[in-house]
N, CA, C and O atoms as a GROMACS GRO file, in nm:
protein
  352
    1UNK      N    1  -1.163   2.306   0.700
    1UNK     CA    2  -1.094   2.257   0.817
    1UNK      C    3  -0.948   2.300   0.805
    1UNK      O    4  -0.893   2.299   0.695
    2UNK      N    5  -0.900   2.329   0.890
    2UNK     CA    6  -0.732   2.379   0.909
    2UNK      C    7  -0.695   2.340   1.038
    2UNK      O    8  -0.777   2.344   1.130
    3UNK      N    9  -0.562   2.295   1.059
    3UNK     CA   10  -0.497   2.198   1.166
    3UNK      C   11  -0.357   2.267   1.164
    3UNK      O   12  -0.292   2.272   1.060
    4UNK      N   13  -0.307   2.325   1.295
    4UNK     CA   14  -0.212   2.374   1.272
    4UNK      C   15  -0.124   2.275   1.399
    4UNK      O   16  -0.170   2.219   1.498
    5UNK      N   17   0.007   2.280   1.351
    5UNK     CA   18   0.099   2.194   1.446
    5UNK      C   19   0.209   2.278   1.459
    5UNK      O   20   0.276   2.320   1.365
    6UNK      N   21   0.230   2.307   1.598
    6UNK     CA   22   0.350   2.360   1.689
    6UNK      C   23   0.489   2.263   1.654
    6UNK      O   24   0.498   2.149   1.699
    7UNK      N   25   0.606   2.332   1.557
    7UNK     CA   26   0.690   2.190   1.570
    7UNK      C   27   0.803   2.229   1.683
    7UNK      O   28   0.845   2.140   1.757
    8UNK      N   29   0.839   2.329   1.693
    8UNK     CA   30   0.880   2.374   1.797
    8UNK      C   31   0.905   2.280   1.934
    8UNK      O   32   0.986   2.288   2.026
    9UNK      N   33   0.811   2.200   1.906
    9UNK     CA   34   0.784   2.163   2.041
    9UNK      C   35   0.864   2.009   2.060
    9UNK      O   36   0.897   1.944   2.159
   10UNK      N   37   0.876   1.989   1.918
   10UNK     CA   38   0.866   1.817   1.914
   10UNK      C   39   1.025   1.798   1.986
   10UNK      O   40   1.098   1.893   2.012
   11UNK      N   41   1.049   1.698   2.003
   11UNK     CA   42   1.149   1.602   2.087
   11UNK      C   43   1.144   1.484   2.069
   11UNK      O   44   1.032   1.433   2.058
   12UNK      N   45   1.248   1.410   2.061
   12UNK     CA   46   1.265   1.275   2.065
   12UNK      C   47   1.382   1.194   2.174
   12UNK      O   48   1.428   1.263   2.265
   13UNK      N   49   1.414   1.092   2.167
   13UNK     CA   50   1.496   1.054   2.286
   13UNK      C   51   1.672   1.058   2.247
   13UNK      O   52   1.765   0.987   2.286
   14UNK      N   53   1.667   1.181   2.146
   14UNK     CA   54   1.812   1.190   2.129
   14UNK      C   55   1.829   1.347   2.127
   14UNK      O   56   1.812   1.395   2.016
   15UNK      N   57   1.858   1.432   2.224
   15UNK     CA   58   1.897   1.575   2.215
   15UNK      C   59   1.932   1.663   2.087
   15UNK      O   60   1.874   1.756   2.030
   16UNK      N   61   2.095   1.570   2.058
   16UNK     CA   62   2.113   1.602   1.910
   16UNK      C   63   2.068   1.614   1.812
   16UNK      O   64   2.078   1.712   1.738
   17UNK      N   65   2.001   1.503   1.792
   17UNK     CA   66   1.884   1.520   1.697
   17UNK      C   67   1.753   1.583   1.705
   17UNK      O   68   1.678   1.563   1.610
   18UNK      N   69   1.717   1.648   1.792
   18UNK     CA   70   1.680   1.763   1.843
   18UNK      C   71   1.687   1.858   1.838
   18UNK      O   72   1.592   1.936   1.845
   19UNK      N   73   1.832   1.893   1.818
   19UNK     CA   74   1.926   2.041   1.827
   19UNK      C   75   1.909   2.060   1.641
   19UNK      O   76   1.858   2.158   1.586
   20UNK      N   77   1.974   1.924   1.566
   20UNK     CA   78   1.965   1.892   1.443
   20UNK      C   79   1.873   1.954   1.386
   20UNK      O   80   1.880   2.053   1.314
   21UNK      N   81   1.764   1.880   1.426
   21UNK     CA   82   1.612   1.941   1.376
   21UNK      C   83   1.559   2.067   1.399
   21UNK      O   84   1.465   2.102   1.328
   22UNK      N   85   1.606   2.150   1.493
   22UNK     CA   86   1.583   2.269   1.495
   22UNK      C   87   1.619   2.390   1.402
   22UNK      O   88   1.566   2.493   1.361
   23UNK      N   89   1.739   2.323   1.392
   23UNK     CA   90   1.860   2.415   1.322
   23UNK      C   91   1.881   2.375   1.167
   23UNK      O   92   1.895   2.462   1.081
   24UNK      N   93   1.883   2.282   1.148
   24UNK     CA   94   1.936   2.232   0.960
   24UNK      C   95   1.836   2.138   0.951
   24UNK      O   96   1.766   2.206   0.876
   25UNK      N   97   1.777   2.046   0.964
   25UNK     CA   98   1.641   1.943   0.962
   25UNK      C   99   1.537   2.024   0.859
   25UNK      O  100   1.539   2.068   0.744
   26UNK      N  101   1.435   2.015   0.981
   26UNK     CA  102   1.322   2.126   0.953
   26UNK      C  103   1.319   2.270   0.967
   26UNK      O  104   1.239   2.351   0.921
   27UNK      N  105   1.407   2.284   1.030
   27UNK     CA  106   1.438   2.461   1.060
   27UNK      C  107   1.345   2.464   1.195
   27UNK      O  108   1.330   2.577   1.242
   28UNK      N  109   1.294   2.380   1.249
   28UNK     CA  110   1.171   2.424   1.344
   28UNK      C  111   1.198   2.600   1.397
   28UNK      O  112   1.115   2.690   1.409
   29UNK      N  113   1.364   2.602   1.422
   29UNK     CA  114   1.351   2.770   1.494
   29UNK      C  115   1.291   2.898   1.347
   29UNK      O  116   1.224   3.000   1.363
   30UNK      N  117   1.330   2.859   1.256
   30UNK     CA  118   1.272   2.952   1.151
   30UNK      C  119   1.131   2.954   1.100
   30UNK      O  120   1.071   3.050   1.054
   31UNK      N  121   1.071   2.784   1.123
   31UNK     CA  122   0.946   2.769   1.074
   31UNK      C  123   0.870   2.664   1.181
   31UNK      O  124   0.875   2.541   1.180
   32UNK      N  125   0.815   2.732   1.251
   32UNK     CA  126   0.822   2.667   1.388
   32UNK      C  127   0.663   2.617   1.340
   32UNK      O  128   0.609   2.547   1.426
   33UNK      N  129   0.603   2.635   1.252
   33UNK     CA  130   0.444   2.570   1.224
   33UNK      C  131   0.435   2.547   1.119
   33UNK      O  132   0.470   2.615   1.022
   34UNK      N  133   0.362   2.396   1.126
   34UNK     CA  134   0.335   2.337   1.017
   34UNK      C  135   0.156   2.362   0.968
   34UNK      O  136   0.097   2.420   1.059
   35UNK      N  137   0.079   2.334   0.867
   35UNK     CA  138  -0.034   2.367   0.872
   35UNK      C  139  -0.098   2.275   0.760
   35UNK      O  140  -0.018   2.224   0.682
   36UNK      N  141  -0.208   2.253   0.746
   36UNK     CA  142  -0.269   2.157   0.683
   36UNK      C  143  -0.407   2.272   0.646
   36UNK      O  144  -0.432   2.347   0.740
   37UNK      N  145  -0.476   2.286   0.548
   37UNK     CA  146  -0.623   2.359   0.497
   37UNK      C  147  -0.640   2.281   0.430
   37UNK      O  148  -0.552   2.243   0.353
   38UNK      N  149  -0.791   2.215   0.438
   38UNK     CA  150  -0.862   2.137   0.316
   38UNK      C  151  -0.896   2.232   0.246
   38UNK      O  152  -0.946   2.327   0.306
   39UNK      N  153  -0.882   2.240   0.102
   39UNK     CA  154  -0.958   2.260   0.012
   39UNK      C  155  -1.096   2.204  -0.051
   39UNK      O  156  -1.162   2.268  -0.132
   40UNK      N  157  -1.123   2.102  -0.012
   40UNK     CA  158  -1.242   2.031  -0.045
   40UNK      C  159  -1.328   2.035   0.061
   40UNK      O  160  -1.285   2.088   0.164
   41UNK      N  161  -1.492   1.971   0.063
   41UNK     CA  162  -1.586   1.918   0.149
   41UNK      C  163  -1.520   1.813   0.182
   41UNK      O  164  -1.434   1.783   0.099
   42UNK      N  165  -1.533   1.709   0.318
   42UNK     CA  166  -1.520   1.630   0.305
   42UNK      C  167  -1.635   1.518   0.323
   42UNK      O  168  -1.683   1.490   0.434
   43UNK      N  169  -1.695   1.425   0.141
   43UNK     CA  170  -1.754   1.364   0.173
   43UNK      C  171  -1.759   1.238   0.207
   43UNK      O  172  -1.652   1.192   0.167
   44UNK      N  173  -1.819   1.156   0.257
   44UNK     CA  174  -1.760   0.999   0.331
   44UNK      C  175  -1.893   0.939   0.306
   44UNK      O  176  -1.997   0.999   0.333
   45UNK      N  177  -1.890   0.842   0.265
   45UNK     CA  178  -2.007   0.753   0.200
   45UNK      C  179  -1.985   0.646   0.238
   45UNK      O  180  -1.911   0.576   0.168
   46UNK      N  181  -2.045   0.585   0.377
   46UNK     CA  182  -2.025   0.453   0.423
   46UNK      C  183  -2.027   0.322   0.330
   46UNK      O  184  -2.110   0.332   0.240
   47UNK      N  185  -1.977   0.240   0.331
   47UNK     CA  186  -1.989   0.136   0.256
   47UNK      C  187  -2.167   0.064   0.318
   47UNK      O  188  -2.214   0.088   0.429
   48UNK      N  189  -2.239  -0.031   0.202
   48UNK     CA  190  -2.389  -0.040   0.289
   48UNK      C  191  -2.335  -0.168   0.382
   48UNK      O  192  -2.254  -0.260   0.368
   49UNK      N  193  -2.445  -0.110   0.507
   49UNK     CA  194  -2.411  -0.205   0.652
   49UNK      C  195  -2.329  -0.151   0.724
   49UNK      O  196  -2.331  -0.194   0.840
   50UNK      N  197  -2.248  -0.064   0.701
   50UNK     CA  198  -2.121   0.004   0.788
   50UNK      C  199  -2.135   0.124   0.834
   50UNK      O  200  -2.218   0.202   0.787
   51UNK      N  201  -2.070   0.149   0.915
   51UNK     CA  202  -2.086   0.279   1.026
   51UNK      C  203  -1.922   0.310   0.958
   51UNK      O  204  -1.951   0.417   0.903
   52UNK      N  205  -1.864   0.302   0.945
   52UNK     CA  206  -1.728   0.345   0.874
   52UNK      C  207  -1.689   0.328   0.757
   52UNK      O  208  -1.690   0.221   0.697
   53UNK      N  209  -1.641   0.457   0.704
   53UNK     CA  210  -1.580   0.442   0.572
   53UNK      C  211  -1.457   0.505   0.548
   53UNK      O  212  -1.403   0.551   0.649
   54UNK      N  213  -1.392   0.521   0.430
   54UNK     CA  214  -1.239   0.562   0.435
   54UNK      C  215  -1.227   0.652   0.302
   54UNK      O  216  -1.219   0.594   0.194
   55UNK      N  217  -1.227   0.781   0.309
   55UNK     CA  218  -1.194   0.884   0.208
   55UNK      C  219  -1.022   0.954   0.189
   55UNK      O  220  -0.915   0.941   0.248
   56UNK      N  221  -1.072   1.032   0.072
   56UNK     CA  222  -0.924   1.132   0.072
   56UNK      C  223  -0.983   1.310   0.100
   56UNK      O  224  -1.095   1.358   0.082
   57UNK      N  225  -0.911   1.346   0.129
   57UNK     CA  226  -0.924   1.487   0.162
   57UNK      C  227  -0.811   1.574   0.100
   57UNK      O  228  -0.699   1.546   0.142
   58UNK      N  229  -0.817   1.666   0.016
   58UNK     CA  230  -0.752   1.731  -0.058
   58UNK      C  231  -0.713   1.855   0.045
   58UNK      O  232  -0.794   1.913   0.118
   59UNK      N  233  -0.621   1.874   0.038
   59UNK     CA  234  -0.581   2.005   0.138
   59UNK      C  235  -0.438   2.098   0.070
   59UNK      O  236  -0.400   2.086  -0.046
   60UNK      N  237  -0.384   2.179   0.161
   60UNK     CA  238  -0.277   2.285   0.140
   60UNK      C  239  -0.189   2.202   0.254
   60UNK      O  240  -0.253   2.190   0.359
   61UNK      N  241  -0.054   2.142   0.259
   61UNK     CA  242   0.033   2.173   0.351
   61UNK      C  243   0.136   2.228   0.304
   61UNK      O  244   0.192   2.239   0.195
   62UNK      N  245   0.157   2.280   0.472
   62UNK     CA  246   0.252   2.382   0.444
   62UNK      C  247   0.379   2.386   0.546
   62UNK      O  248   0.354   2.432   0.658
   63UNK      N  249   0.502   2.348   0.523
   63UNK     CA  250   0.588   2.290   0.593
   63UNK      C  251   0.728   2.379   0.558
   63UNK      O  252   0.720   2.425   0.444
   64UNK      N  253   0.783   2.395   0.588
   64UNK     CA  254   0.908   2.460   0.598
   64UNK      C  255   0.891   2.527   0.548
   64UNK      O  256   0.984   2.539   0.469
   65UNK      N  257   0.774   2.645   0.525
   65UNK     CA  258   0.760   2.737   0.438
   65UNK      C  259   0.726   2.726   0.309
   65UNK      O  260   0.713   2.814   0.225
   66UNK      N  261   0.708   2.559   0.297
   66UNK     CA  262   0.633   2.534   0.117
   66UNK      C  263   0.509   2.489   0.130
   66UNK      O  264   0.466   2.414   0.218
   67UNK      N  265   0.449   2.537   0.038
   67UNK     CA  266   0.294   2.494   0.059
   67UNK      C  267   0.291   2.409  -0.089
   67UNK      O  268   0.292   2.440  -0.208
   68UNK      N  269   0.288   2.302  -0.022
   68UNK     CA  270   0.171   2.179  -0.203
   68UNK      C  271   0.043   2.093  -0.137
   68UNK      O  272   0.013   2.062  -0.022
   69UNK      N  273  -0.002   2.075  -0.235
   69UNK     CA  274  -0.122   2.038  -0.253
   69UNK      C  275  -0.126   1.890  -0.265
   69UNK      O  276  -0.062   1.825  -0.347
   70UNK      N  277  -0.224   1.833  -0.155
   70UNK     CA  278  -0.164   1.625  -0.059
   70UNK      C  279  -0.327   1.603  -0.070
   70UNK      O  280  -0.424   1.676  -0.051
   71UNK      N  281  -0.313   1.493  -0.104
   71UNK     CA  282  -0.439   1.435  -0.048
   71UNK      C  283  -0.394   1.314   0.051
   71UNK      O  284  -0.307   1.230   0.027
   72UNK      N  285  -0.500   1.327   0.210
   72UNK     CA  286  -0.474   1.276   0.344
   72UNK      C  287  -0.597   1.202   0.321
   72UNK      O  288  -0.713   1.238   0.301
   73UNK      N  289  -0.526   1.065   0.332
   73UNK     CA  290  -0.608   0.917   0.356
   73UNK      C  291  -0.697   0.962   0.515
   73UNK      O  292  -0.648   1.040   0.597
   74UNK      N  293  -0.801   0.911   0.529
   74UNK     CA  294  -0.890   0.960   0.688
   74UNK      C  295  -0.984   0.849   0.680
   74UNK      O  296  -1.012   0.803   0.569
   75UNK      N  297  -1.038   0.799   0.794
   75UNK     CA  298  -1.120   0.743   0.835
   75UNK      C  299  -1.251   0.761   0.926
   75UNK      O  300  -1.248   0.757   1.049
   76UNK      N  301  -1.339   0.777   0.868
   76UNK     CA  302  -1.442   0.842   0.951
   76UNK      C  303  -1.540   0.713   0.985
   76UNK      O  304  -1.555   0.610   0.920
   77UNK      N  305  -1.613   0.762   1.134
   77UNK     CA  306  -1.693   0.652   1.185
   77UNK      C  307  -1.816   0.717   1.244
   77UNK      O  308  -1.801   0.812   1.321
   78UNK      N  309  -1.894   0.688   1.225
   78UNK     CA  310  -2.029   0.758   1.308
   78UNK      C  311  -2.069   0.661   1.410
   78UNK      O  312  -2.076   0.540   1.391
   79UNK      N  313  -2.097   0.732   1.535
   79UNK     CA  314  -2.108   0.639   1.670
   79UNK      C  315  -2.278   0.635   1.692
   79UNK      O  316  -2.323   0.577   1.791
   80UNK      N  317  -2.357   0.692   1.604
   80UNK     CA  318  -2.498   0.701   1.621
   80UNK      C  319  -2.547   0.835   1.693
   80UNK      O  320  -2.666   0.868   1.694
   81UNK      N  321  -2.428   0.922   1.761
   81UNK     CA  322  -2.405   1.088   1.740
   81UNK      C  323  -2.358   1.126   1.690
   81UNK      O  324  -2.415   1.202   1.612
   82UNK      N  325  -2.246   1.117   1.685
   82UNK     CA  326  -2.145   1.195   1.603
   82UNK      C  327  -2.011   1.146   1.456
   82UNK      O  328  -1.979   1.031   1.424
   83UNK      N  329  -1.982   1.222   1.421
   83UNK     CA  330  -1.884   1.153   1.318
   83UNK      C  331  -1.723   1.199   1.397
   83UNK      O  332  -1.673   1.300   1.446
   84UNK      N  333  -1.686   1.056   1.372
   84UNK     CA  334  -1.512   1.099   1.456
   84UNK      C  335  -1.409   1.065   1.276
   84UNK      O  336  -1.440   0.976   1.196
   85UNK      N  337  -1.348   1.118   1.266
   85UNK     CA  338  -1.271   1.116   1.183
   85UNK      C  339  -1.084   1.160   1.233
   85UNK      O  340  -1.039   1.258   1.293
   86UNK      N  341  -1.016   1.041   1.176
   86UNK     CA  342  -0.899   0.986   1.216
   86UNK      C  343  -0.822   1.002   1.078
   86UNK      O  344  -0.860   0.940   0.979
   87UNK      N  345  -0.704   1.093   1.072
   87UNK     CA  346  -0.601   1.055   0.954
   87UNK      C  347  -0.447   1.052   0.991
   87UNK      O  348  -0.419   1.122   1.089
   88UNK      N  349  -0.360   0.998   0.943
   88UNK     CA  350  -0.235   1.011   0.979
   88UNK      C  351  -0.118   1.072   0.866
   88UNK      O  352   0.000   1.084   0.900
   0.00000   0.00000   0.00000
């Protein structure tokens, strides 16, 4: 799985800090994408009785041009089709 994010884009309700973040912050104008690659499967093993459970996922991010190695807390739920999985 790989998730790529436009930062380019982001905004908040203060310009300056906007301008900030573009320029000396994150660099958004130099490194305008952020990116996330799992390295792992991700497996999720409901707890018994539950339709949801809560794993880690080992991945690559890669942010201002540095890439290290995170593991992202996620929550996955199966609806009786499908599996939805949620991380922040």
């Amino acid at each position: 799985m790989r998730l790529d994010a436009n930062l380019s884009t982001m905004t908040s309700d203060e310009p300056r800090r906007d301008d900030h973040m573009r320029t000396m912050g994150i660099e958004s104008d130099r490194f305008p994408t952020a990116s996330f690659a799992s390295t792992a499967d991700l497996v999720v093993r409901p707890e018994a009785g539950s339709a949801s459970a809560r794993a880690l996922v080992r991945g690559e991010l890669t942010l201002h041009g540095v890439t290290r190695t995170v593991d992202v807390p996620v929550q996955a739920r199966y609806d009786g089709s499908r599996i939805e999985v949620a991380a922040a």
